[in-house]
Structure formats: structure tokens, C-alpha cells
N, C-alpha and C positions, 0 to 999 in steps of 0.2 A: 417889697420885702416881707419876710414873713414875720409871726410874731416867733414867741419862745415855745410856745404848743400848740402851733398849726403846722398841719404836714399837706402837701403835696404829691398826692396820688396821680401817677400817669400809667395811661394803658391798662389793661386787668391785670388785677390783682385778687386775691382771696386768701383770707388764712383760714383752715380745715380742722379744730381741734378734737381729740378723738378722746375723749374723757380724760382731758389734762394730759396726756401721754403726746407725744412725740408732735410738733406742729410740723404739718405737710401743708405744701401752697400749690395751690391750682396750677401756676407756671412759675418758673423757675425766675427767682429771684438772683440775680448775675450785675444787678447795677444798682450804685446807693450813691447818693450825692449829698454831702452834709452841707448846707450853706455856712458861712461864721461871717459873723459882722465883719469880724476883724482881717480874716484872712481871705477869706473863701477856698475854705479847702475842698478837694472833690476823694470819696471815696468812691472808689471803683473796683469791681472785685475784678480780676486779669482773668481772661480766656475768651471762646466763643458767645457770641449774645445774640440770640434771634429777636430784633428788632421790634418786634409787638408784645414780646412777653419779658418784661422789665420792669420792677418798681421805681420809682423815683423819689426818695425824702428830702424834700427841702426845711431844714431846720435851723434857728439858731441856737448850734450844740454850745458855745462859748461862752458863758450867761458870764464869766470871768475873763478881761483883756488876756490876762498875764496870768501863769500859776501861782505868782506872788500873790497877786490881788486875791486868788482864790483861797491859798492859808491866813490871810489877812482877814480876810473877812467869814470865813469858818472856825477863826482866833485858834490855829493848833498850834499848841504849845510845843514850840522846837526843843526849848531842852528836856522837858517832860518826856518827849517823845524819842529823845537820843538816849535817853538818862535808860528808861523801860528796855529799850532795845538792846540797850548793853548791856542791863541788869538781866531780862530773861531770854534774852534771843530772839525774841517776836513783839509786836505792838501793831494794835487794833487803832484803825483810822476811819471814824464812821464818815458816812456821805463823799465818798471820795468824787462821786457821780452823783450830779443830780437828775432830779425824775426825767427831765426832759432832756439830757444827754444821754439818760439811761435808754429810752426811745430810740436812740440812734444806733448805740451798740447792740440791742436787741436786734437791729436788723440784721447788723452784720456780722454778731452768732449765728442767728439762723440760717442766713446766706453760707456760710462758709463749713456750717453742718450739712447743709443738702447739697451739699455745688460738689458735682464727681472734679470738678478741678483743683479738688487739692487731693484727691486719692493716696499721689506719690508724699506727702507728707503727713499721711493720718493711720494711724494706725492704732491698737486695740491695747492701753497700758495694763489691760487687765487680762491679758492672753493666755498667763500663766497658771488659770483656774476654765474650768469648764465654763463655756458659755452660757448666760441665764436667760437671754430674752432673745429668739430669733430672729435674725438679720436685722441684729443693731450690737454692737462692742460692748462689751461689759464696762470699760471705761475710753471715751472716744479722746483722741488725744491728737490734737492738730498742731505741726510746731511750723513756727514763720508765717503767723497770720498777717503781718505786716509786709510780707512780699506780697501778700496776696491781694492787699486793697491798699489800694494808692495815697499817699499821703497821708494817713495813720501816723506818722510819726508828731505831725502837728497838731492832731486832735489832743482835746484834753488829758485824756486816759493817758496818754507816754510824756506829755509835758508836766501834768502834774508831779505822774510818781518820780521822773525824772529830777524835779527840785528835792523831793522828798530823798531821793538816794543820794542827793548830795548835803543833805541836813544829814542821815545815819550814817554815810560813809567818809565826805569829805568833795572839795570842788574837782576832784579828777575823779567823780561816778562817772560810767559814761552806760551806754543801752548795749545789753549785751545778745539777748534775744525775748521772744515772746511764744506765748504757746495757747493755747484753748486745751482746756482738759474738764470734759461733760461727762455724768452720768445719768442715762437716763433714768425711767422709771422700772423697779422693781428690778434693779440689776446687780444688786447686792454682793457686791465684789470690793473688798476693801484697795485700798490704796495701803501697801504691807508698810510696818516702821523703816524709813530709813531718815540717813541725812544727804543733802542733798551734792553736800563735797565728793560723797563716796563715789560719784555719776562722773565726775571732772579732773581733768588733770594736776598734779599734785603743784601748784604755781606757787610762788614764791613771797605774793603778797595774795592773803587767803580774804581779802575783805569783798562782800556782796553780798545783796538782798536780792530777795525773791516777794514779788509784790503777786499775794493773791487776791484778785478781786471777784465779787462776787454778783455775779449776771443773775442769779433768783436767791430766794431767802436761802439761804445756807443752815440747815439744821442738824441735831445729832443725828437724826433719822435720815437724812437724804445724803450725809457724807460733809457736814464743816469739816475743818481743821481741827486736830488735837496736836499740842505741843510741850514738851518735857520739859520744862523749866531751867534754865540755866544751865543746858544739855549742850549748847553751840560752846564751851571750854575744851571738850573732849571728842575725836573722832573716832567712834566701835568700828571693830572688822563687822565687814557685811559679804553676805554672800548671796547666788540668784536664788531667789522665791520660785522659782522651779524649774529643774532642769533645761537646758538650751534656752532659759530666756533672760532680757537682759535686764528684766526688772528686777532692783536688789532690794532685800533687808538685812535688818542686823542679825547677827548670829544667837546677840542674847537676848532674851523673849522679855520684850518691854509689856506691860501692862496697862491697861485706861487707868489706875486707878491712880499712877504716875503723872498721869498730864493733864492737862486743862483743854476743854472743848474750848473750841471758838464760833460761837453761831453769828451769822453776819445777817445782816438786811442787803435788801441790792444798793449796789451801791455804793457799801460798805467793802473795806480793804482789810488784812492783815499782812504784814511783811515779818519777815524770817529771816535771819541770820542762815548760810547755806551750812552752818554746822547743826542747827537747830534738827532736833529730832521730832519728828511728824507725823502724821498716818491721817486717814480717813477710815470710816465705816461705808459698805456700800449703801445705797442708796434702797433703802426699805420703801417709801410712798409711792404714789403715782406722781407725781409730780419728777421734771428736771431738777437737774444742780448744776448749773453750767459756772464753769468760772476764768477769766481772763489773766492771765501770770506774765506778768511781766519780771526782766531779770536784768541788773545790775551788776556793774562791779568794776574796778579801775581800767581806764583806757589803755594802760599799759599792759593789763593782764589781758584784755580782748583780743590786741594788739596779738599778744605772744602767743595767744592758742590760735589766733586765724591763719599763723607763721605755721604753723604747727600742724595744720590740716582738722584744726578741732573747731567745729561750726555748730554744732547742737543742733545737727540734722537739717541745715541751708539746703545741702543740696537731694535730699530724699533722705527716707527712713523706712529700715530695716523692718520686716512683717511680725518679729520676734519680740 
């Protein structure tokens, strides 16, 4: 068995870095194996795989049995943390990922950045502004990364925040979808204000969180979160950020000086109330901002938009 920070390299492998800018790998990484004490879950990214060119990590990503154990012993303070949430709409949860789980999801960002096999589910959220860096999206935006690698639902990352949306929501949170949304470097395309209701069918019990995690340090300069304070009370008309595209903001011109940056470590989470008003700045350094969003909200409300033909882009997404 392995330790908590020894990994397990099979077959070649190389990672290529081009002065902090964009990691390219000599062969295509298409297979990730997370070991866990407890489970042995296998992450495996779906499609073709030529047999000699495959990574393999064997890890123990699980360094916690149970999620319980894991706020147990990180000591978060659940009402603290319900109390914040209610009060501003958002609330910061440092180390959600530790360094040596963070090893594991690192591969399989990268994997599911470079793998042409999620094409049909990635597309450019930042479309609706001119391109800034040649043949790379201004904001890369992949939804259903959990269809894409196997057993993801047991790793840490959807079991933790999983408990955690049922500390701010209640015991009927349930997983509603997941997305990867990256900017690279020097792509300086904001993410426009909106809230995140305005995207969603109008459902009858309005309660869910949006868990942003953050895969590199999240800075003002590379694109954190900013959020408007006790803005999830009230839902603004929003309309699309430019013509024929489906990225929307609000109609009234919010300003930085209204909301609070949120800069995160890797690692590190913030979760949002889906009325919470948001935005990013693009990404000004060389360096990525990649971040993993995970999304909640009552099983019965899941239930009624899957009834409904509303899947947050399951089965492909539109180039717009």
C-alpha cells in the first residue's frame, strides 16, 4: 500500500511547463486511479486509451474515513458557518482539500483539460467578448466532470461538500451537478455580475449552494470570487452580455467597490447562496485559476427540473 504522498508512475509520463502557462504532457493522460484505504475508489476518465500512454496515481486521497471525521477534526463550526451563510450569502471554508488529495484532483483537472473527450461538454463562458489568447477559450468551462471519471462521487471533494450542503441547506441537500470552469493565463475576460438563479428554472423551493473550490491560489489578479453582501434577498433582471449569447448579467451596473474579493489558497472553498451576486475579474498573470464548482440543492427540486428536461447541460452544450 502506499503512503499519504507517494505516488505510482506507470508507463511514460512527462509534464512540459512553458513558463507557468498552460501544462501540456508528452502523452495523453486518459487514466487516474485514486487508491483509498477505505474504499478503493478508481477514477478513470471514459473513452479511448492507447495502452502505453497512461498515468497511473496510486494514492491515499482519504486521509479522513467519513466527512464527519473530516469537520471534526478541521473543528468547522456548523453554526458559524450556517449563521455567515444566511447572514451574507456566501462563506469561506479553508482546506477543504488537503495537499495530498489536492495531488489527485490536480491530475484529473489536467486530464479533463486536455482529453478532446469531453469537447461535446466544454465550451468557452467567455465567448461573448473577443478572444485574448490564441487556441485557448477565454474562460474554459467543462460541465459533468463526474460523468467523465468514474467514481468521483466517493472521493472527498462531493462527499465532503455534500455534508456541508446539508449543514446550509438541510438533510434533503442532494448533488445536483458539477462543472470545472479555468482561466488560463493572460485571458483577461471577466466573468460579467450575475446571480446564479437567473440561469435556472423558476422552482418553488429556491434553496442551493454552489461550492467553488479552488484548484490554484485564487487571486484578485488571476480571477477569485467577488460577492455583494446580503444580495441573495433580492433577484435583479438580467440580460445576455452580448448578443446571441447565453451568458447573462444584471441590467444594473454593479460595481467592485459594492463587494468583497474572496482570494482562496488551493484547497480552500467558498460556497454561495444561488441568489448571491458574483463576478470575477479575468485573469491578468501567467499563471491558471482553475476551480471545481460543485452544485446542490433539494432532491425534490433536482427531481422536478430532470422531469422537466433541465440537466445543466448532461447531455451536451451549446457553442454559445
Amino acid at each position: 500500500s502506499s503512503s499519504s504522498s507517494s505516488f505510482l508512475l506507470q508507463r511514460h509520463f512527462s509534464a512540459l511547463f512553458n513558463l507557468g502557462r498552460r501544462c501540456k504532457y508528452s502523452s495523453t493522460v486518459d487514466s487516474v486511479r485514486v487508491a483509498s484505504q477505505t474504499e478503493t475508489p478508481s477514477f478513470v476518465l471514459t473513452g479511448t486509451t492507447k495502452a502505453e500512454e497512461f498515468v497511473q496515481l496510486e494514492i491515499d486521497v482519504c486521509e479522513f474515513q467519513t466527512p464527519q471525521a473530516w469537520m471534526e477534526a478541521t473543528q468547522v463550526g456548523v453554526k458559524e458557518m450556517r449563521d455567515e451563510f444566511d447572514q451574507k450569502g456566501f462563506v469561506a471554508i479553508p482546506s477543504l482539500l488537503t495537499k495530498t488529495e489536492l495531488n489527485a484532483y490536480d491530475l484529473v483537472c489536467d486530464a479533463l483539460l486536455t482529453s478532446s473527450n469531453t469537447s461535446s461538454h466544454r465550451h468557452d463562458l467567455g465567448s461573448h467578448t473577443s478572444q485574448k489568447q490564441k487556441e485557448l477559450e477565454n474562460i474554459i468551462q467543462i460541465m459533468w466532470p463526474v460523468d467523465f471519471v468514474r467514481n468521483m462521487m466517493v472521493g472527498p471533494l462531493h462527499q465532503r461538500l455534500g455534508l456541508v450542503s446539508k449543514v446550509l441547506l438541510g438533510e434533503d441537500a442532494a448533488f445536483d451537478f458539477d462543472m470545472i470552469i479555468a482561466k488560463g493565463p493572460q485571458t483577461l475576460t471577466n466573468v460579467p455580475w450575475h446571480q446564479d438563479q437567473s440561469y435556472w428554472p423558476d422552482m418553488e423551493d429556491k434553496r442551493a449552494v454552489s461550492c467553488w473550490v479552488a484548484m490554484d491560489m485564487a487571486t484578485v489578479d488571476n480571477g477569485c470570487m467577488w460577492y455583494v453582501e446580503g444580495s441573495h434577498h433580492k433577484i435583479l433582471p438580467h440580460k445576455p452580455a452580448a448578443p446571441g449569447h447565453h451568458v447573462l448579467t444584471t441590467k444594473d451596473i454593479i460595481h467592485e467597490d459594492q463587494a468583497t474579493p474572496i482570494p482562496l489558497c488551493r484547497g480552500d472553498a467558498v460556497l454561495h447562496h444561488e441568489a448571491t451576486l458574483h463576478y470575477s475579474r479575468g485573469n491578468s498573470t501567467d499563471i491558471w485559476r482553475r476551480a471545481y464548482i460543485l452544485n446542490f440543492r433539494p432532491k425534490t427540486m433536482v427531481d422536478w427540473c430532470r422531469e422537466r428536461g433541465f440537466d445543466h447541460g448532461r447531455g451536451g452544450v451549446s457553442t454559445n
